[in-house]
One Martini backbone bead per residue (centre of mass of N, CA, C, O) as a GRO file, in nm:
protein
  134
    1UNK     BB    1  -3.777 -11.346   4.412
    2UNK     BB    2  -3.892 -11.030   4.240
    3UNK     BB    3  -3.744 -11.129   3.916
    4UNK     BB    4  -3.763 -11.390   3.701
    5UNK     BB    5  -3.708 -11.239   3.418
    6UNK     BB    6  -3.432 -11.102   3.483
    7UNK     BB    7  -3.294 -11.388   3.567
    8UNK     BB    8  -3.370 -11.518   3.253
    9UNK     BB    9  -3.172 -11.331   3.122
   10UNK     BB   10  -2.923 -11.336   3.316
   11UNK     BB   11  -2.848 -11.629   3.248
   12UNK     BB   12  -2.835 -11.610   2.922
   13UNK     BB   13  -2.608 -11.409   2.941
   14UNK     BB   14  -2.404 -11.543   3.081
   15UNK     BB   15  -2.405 -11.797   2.891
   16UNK     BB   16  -2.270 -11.659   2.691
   17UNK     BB   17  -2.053 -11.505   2.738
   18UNK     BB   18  -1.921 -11.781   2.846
   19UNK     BB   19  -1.961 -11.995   2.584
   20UNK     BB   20  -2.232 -12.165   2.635
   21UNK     BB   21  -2.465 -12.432   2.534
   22UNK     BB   22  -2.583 -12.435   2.810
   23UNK     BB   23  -2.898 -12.352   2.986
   24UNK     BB   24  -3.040 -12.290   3.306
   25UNK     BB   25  -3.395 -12.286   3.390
   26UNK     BB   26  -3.609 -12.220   3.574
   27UNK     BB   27  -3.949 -12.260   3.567
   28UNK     BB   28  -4.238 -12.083   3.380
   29UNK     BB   29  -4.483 -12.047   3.204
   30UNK     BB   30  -4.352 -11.745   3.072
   31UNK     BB   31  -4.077 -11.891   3.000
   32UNK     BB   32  -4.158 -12.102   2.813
   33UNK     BB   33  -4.267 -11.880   2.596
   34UNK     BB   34  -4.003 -11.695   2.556
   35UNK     BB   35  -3.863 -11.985   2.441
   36UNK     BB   36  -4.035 -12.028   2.212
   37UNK     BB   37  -3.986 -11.782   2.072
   38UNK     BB   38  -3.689 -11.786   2.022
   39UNK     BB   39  -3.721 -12.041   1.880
   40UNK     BB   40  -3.882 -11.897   1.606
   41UNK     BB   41  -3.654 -11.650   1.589
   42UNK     BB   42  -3.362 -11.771   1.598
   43UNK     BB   43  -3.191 -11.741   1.886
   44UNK     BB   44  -3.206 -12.048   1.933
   45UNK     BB   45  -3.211 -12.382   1.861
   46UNK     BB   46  -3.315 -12.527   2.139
   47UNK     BB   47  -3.518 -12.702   2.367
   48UNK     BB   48  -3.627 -12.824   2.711
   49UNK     BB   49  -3.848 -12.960   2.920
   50UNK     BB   50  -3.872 -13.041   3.247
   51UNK     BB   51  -4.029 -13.113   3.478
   52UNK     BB   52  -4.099 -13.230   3.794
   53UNK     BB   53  -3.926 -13.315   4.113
   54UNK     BB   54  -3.852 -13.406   4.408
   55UNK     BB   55  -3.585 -13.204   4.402
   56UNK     BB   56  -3.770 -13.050   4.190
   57UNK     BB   57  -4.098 -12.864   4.193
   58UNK     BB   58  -4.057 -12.646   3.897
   59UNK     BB   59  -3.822 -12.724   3.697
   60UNK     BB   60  -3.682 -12.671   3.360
   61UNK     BB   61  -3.470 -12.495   3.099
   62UNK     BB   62  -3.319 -12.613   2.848
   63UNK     BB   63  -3.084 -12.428   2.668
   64UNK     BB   64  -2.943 -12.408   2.305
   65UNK     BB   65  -2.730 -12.209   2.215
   66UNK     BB   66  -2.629 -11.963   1.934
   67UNK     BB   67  -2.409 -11.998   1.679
   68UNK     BB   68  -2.153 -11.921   1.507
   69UNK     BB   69  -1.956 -12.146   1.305
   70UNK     BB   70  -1.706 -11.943   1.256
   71UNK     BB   71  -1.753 -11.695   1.479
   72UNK     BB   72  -1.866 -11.740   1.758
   73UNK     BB   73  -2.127 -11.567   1.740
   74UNK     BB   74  -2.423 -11.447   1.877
   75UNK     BB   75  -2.727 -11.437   1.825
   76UNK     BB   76  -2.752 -11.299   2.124
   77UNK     BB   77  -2.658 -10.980   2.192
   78UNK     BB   78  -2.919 -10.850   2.348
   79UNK     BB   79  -3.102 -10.829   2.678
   80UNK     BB   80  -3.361 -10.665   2.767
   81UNK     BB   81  -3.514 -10.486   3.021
   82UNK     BB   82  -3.824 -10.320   3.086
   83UNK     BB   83  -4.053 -10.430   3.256
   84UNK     BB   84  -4.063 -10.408   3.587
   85UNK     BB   85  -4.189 -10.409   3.934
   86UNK     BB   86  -4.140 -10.087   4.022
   87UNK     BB   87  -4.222 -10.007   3.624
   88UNK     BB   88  -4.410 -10.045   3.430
   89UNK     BB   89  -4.467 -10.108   3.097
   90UNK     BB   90  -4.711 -10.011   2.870
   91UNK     BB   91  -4.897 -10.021   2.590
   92UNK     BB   92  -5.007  -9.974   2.267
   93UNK     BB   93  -5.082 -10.023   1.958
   94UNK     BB   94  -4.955  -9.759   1.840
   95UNK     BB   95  -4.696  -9.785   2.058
   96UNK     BB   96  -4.532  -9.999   1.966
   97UNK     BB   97  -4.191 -10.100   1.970
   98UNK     BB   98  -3.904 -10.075   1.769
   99UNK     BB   99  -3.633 -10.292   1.702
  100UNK     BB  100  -3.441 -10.188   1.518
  101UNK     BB  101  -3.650 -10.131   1.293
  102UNK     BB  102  -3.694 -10.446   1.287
  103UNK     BB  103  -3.463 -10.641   1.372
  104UNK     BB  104  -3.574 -10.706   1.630
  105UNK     BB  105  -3.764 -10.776   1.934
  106UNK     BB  106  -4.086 -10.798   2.165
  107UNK     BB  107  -4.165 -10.856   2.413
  108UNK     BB  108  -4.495 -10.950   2.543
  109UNK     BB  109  -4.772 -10.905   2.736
  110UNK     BB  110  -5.115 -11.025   2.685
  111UNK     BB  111  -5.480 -11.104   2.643
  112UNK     BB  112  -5.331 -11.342   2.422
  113UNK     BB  113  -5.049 -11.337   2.497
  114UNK     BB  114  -4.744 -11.423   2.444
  115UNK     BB  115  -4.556 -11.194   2.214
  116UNK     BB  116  -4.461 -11.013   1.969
  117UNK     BB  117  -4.481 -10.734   1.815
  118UNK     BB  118  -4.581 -10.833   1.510
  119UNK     BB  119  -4.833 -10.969   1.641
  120UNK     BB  120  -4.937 -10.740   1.795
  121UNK     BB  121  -5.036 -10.625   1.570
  122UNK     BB  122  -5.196 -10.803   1.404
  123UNK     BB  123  -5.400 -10.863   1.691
  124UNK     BB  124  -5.459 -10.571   1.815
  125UNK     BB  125  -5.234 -10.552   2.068
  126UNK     BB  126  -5.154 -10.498   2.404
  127UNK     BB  127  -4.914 -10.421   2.638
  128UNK     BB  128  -4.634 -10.580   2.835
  129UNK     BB  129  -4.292 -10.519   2.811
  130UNK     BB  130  -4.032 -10.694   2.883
  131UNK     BB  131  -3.859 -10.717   2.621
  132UNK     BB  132  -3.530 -10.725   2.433
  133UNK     BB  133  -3.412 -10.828   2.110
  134UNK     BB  134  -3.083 -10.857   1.918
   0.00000   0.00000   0.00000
């Protein structure tokens, strides 16, 4: 596989339009982390790391995707891909963009850690955009 982020992106749009419950998705560092972030601003319910097992050696992130009690609308509209491995995008700080007038989040990965586009403005860090949540 030549971009694991885009797989991740692409497994949870998959279950989403599903309207499955949980989502499972190979487990890695960065993987970790955006699921953190989306469960931090409020994007999925819950998630659980599964650890590496004799039958899988990468490990596992289940997320519990969010729905609303009574429109069954999802919390995540869209997930967006920006930089690519084909073509990287790089921002600096006083240029990081904002998702819908800042109504969505731009996922971040900087030289302080994985982070949203508004802890990085706060951190004063730019970096490589990975995508767009909203």
């Amino acid at each position: 596989m030549t971009d694991p982020i885009a797989d991740y992106l692409t497994r949870l749009r998959n279950a989403i339009s599903a309207n499955h419950r949980v989502a499972e998705i190979p487990s890695s560092k960065l993987k970790r982390e955006m699921t953190k972030i989306l469960f931090e601003k409020g994007y999925i319910l819950s998630y659980k790391f599964e650890d590496a097992s004799a039958t899988d050696p990468q490990g596992t992130i289940k997320i519990a995707l969010k729905y609303h009690p009574v429109t069954k609308i999802p919390a995540i509209r869209t997930l967006t891909r920006v930089s690519k491995p084909g073509l990287r995008k790089y921002t600096h700080v006083e240029k990081i963009p904002r998702v819908i007038n800042g109504l969505g989040i731009a996922i971040l990965s900087t030289s302080k850690g994985v982070m949203t586009d508004k802890e990085a403005r706060r951190e004063n860090v730019g970096g490589e955009v990975l995508c767009y949540v909203y």
